[in-house]
C-alpha positions in Angstrom: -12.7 -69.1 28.0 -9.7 -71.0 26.1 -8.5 -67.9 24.3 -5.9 -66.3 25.4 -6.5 -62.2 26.1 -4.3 -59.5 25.4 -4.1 -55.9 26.7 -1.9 -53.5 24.7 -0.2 -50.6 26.4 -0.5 -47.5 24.3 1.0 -44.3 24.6 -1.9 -42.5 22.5 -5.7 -43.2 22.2 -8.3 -41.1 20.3 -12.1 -40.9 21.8 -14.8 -39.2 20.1 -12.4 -37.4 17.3 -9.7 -36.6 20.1 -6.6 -38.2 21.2 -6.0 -38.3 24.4 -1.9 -39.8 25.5 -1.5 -42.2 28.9 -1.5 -39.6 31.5 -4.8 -38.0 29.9 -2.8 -35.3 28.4 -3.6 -33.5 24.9 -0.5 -32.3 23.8 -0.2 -34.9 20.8 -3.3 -33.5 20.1 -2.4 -29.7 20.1 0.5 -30.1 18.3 -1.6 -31.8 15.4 -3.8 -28.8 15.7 -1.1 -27.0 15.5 0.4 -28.1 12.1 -2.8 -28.0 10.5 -3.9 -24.7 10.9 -0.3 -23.2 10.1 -0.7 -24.9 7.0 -4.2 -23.1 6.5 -2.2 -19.9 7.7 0.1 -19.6 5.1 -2.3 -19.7 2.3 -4.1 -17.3 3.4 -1.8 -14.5 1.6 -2.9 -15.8 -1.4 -6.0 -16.2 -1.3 -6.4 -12.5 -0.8 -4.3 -11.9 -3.8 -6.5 -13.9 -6.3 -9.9 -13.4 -4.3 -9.7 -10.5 -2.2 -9.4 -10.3 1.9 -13.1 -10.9 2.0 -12.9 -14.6 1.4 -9.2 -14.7 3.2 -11.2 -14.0 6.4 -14.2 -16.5 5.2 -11.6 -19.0 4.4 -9.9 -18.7 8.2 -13.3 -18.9 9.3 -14.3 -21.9 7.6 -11.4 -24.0 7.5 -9.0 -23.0 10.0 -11.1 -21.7 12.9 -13.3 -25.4 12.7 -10.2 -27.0 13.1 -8.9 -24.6 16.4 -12.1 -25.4 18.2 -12.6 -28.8 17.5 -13.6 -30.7 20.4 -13.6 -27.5 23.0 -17.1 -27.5 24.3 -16.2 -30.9 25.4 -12.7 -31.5 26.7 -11.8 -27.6 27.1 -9.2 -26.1 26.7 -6.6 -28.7 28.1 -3.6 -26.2 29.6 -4.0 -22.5 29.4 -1.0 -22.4 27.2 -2.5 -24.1 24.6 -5.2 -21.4 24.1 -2.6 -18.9 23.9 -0.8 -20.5 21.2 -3.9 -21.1 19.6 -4.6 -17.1 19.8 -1.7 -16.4 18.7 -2.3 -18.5 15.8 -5.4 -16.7 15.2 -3.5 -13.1 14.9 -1.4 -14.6 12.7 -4.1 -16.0 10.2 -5.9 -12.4 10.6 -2.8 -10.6 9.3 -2.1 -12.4 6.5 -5.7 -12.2 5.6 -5.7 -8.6 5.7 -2.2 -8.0 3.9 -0.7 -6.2 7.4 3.2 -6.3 8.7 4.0 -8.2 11.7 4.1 -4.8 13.7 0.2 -4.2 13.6 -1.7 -3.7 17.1 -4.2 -6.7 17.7 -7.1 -4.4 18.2 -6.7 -3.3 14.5 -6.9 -7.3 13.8 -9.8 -7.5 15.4 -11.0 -4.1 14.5 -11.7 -5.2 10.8 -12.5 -8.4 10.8 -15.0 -8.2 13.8 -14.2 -11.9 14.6 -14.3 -12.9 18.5 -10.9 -14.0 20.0 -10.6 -17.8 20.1 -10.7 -17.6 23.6 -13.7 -16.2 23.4 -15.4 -18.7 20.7 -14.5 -21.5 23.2 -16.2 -19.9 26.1 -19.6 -19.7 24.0 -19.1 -22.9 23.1 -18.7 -24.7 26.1 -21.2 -22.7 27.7 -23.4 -23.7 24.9 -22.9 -27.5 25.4 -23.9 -27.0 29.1 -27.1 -25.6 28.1 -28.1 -28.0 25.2 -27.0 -31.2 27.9 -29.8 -29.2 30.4 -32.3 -29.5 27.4 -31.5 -33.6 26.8 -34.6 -35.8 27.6 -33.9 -37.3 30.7 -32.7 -40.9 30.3 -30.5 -40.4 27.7 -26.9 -41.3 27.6 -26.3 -37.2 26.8 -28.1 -36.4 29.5 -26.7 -39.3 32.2 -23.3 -37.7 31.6 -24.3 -34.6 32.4 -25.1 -36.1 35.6 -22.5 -37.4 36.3 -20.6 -34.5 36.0 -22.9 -32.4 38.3 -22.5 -35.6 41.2 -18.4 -35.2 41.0 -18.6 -31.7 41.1 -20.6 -32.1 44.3 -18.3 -34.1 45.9 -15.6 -31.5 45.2 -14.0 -33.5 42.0 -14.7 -31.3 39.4 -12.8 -32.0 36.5 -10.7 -29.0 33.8 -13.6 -29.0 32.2 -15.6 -27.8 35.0 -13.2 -25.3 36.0 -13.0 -23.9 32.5 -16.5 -23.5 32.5 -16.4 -22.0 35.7 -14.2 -18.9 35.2 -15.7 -18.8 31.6 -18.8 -17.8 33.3 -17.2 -15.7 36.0 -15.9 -13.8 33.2 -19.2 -13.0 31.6 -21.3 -12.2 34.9 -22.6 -15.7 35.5 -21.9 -16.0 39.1 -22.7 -18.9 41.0 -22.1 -23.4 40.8 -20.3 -24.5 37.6 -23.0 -26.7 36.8 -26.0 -25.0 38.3 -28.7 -24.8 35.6 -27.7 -21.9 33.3 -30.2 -19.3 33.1 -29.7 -18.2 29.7 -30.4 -19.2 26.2 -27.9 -19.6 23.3 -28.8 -16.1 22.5 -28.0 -14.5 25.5 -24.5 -16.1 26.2 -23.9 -14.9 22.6 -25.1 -11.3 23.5 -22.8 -11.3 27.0 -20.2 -12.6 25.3 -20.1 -9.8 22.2 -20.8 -6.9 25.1 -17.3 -8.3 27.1 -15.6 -8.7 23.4 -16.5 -5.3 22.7 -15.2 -3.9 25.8 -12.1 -5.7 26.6 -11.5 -4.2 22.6 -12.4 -0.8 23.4 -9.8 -0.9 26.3 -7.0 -2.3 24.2 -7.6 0.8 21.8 -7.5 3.3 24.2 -4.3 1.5 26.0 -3.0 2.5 22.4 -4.1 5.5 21.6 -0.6 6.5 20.9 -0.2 4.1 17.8 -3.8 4.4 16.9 -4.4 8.0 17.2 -6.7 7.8 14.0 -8.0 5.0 14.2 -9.6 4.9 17.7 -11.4 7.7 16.2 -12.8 6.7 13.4 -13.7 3.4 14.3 -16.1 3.1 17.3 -16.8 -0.9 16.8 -15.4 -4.3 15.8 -16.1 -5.0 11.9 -15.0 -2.0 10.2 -13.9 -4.3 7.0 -18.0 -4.9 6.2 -18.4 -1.0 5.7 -15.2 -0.5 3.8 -16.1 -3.7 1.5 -18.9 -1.7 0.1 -17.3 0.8 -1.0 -16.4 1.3 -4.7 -12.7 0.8 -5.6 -12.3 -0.9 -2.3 -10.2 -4.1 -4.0 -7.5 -1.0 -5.3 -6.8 0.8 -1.8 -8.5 -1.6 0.8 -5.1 -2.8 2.3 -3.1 0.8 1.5 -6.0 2.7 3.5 -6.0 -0.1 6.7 -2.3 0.5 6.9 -2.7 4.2 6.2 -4.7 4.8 9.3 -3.5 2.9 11.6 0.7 4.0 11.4 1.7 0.8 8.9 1.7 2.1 6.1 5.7 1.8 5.6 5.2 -1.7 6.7 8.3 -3.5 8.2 10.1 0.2 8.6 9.4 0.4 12.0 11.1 4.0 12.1 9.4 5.9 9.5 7.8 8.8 11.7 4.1 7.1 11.8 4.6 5.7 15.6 4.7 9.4 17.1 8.2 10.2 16.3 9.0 13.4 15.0 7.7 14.5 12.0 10.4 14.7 9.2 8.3 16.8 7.1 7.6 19.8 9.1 10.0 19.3 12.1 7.7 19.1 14.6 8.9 16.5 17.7 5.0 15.1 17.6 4.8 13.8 14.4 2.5 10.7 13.6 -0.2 10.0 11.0 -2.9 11.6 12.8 0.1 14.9 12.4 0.6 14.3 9.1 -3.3 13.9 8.1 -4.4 16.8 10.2 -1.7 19.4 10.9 1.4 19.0 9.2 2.6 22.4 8.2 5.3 21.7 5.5 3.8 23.4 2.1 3.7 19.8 -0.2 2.0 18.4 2.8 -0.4 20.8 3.4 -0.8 21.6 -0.6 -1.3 17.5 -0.6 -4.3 17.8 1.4 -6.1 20.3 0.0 -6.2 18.3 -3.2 -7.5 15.7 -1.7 -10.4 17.8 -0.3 -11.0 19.4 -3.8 -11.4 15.8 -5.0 -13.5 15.4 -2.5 -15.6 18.0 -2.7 -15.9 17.7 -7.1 -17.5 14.8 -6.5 -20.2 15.5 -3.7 -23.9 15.8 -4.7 -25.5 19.5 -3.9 -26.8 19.1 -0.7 -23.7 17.5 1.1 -21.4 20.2 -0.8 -23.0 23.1 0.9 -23.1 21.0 4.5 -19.1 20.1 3.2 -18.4 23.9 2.7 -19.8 25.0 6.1 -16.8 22.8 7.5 -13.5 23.7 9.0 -10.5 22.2 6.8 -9.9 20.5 9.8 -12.9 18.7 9.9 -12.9 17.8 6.3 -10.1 16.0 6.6 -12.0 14.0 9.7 -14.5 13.2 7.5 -12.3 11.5 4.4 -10.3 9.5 7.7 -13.9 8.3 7.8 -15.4 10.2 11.3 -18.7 11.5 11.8 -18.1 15.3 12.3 -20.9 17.0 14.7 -22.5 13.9 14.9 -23.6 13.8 11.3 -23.8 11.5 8.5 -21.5 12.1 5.7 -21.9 9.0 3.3 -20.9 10.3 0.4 -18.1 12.3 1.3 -16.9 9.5 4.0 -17.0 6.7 0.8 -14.6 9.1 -1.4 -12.0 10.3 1.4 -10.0 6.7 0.9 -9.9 6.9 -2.8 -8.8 10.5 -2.9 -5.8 9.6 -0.5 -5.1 7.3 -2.5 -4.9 9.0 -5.7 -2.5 10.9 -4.1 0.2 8.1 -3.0 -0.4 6.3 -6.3 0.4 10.2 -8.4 3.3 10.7 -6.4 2.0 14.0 -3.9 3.8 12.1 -1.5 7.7 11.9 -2.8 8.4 14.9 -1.2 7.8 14.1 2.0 8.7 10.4 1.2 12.6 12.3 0.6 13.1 13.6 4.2 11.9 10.1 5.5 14.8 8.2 6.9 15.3 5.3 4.3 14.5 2.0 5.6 14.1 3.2 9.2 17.8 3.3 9.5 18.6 6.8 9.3 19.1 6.7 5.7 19.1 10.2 3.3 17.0 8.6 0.5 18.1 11.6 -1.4 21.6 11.1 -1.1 21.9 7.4 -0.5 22.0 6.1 -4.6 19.1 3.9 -3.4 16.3 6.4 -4.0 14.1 4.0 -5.7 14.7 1.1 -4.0 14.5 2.6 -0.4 11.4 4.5 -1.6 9.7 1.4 -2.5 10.2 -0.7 0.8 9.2 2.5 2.9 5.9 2.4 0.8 5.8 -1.7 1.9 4.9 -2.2 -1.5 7.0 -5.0 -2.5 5.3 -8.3 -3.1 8.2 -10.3 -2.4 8.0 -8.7 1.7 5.2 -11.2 2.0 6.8 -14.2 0.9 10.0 -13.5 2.9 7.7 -13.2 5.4 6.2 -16.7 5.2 9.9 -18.4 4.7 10.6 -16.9 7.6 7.9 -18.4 9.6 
């Protein structure tokens, strides 16, 4: 008993991987969090310039993503703003994996990459841990925690974690005592949790169906990037086509008549790209598109050329945007509409029309302004250094 004891007075202490500060608070922790993944973030842009968006979104998912939910199915979330920092982190890492401007809608983020929100990750995974500590033999020090929790949470002193459990399974349809024995496997709080994804998605498309005219027809789920990875050519016009049909394609030029202002080609006060693609009636415009259709059409195989000639013009173009006209498959047709388009920005169909734009968003005659060139090239969002700005900004 002779030696003399000391108790130190810290103002941060780490348990099981995570710090925790005096009061129990994990803002030291966050913050940490925080500076790691932006770090991540950042080089994300390129790594889709030397290896392509593919393993951008593998290297968020990986690296960065691990990091964000580290210790979640334990300790939760903490405060509520800290997931929404942490989502907001996530849209962040998705856009520079995907080469898109600041101005693009989350549901196109999560469109392509198919990814749940992080909120949503954290749910599965806490829900997860409550089912794997139900499964621990009894007498084990996993399972005598688990205990414990369920005694304080009958005496009414349930903890953050239990009421982030709690409203996690309210939200998926899993009424009832936080930690009641959970009635489902890993597989069906996966398959719950992708049906609420999917919907909460679907709504936030259709809120925007303004902005996303196009797009909320052609894509009808989350993970349109695996079908436009397998088609040929997709590394040349992969970005160009995502901002194409979902109004970015001028990326920061916010008014460049591909948000539903008027159309600058044409005249009309509903302008748009879904206007542009579909029913513009200025002659380049409409001259523009029927070479993309001939394209098209010279290389389809004989049986989807005579289904391809039965079509409206109208519902040609559909079918290079990528949708499934009457309900039928159009594969080969569908895989040559982006690279046709394409052809056609990278030839120069679309100067004209580039000419009446207002340069820069700013009212600008690009004709007249003796910046034709230069204005031309940053309403086509084609200038590498954008990106870079971008990140100094940041």
């Amino acid at each position: 008993m002779g030696e003399e004891e000391y108790i130190f007075d810290v103002a941060v202490t780490r348990c099981l991987g995570a710090k925790f500060q005096r009061d129990g608070g994990r803002e030291v922790m966050h913050e940490e969090k925080k500076r790691k993944i932006g770090g991540m973030v950042k080089k994300l842009s390129e790594t889709r310039r030397v290896l392509g968006e593919k393993a951008a979104v593998e290297a968020w998912r990986v690296f960065s993503k691990t990091v964000m939910l580290n210790g979640v199915e334990v300790f939760g979330w903490g405060r509520a703003w800290m997931r929404k920092e942490m989502e907001m982190l996530q849209r962040e890492a998705w856009r520079w994996a995907l080469g898109l401007d600041k101005g693009v809608n989350s549901a196109v983020l999560q469109g392509e990459t198919g990814e749940w929100r992080v909120a949503a990750d954290g749910v599965y995974r806490m829900l997860r841990y409550g089912v794997k500590m139900q499964k621990c033999e009894k007498g084990t020090l996993r399972r005598l925690a688990w205990e414990v929790r369920q005694a304080r949470e009958l005496e009414g002193k349930s903890g953050k974690w239990a009421k982030d459990v709690k409203e996690a399974r309210r939200g998926i349809g899993l009424w009832g005592r936080t930690l009641e024995v959970l009635k489902e496997d890993e597989e069906g709080l996966k398959r719950r949790i992708e049906e609420k994804e999917v919907r909460e998605w679907e709504e936030q498309v259709r809120r925007s169906e303004r902005s996303l005219e196009v797009y909320k027809e052609v894509v009808r789920k989350p993970g349109e990037m695996k079908k436009t990875q397998k088609m040929a050519g997709v590394e040349r016009w992969g970005t160009w086509w995502r901002r194409f049909r979902t109004g970015g394609i001028m990326g920061r030029c916010r008014g460049s008549a591909w948000k539903g202002e008027k159309c600058w080609a044409c005249g009309d006060e509903n302008g748009g790209v879904l206007h542009f693609a579909t029913r513009c009636e200025d002659t380049e415009v409409v001259e523009m598109r029927r070479r993309v259709l001939r394209r098209v059409e010279d290389e389809l195989v004989e049986d989807e050329r005579d289904r391809w000639n039965r079509l409206e013009e109208g519902e040609r173009v559909w079918v290079t945007l990528g949708k499934r006209v009457n309900g039928e498959v159009w594969e080969k047709a569908e895989a040559l509409g982006p690279g046709s388009w394409w052809k056609e920005w990278q030839d120069g169909g679309w100067e004209g029309w580039l000419r009446r734009m207002r340069g820069g968003g700013v009212g600008v005659d690009i004709e007249s302004s003796g910046e034709e060139e230069e204005l031309r090239v940053r309403a086509r969002g084609l200038l590498d250094s954008s990106e870079e700005e971008e990140g100094e900004e940041e």
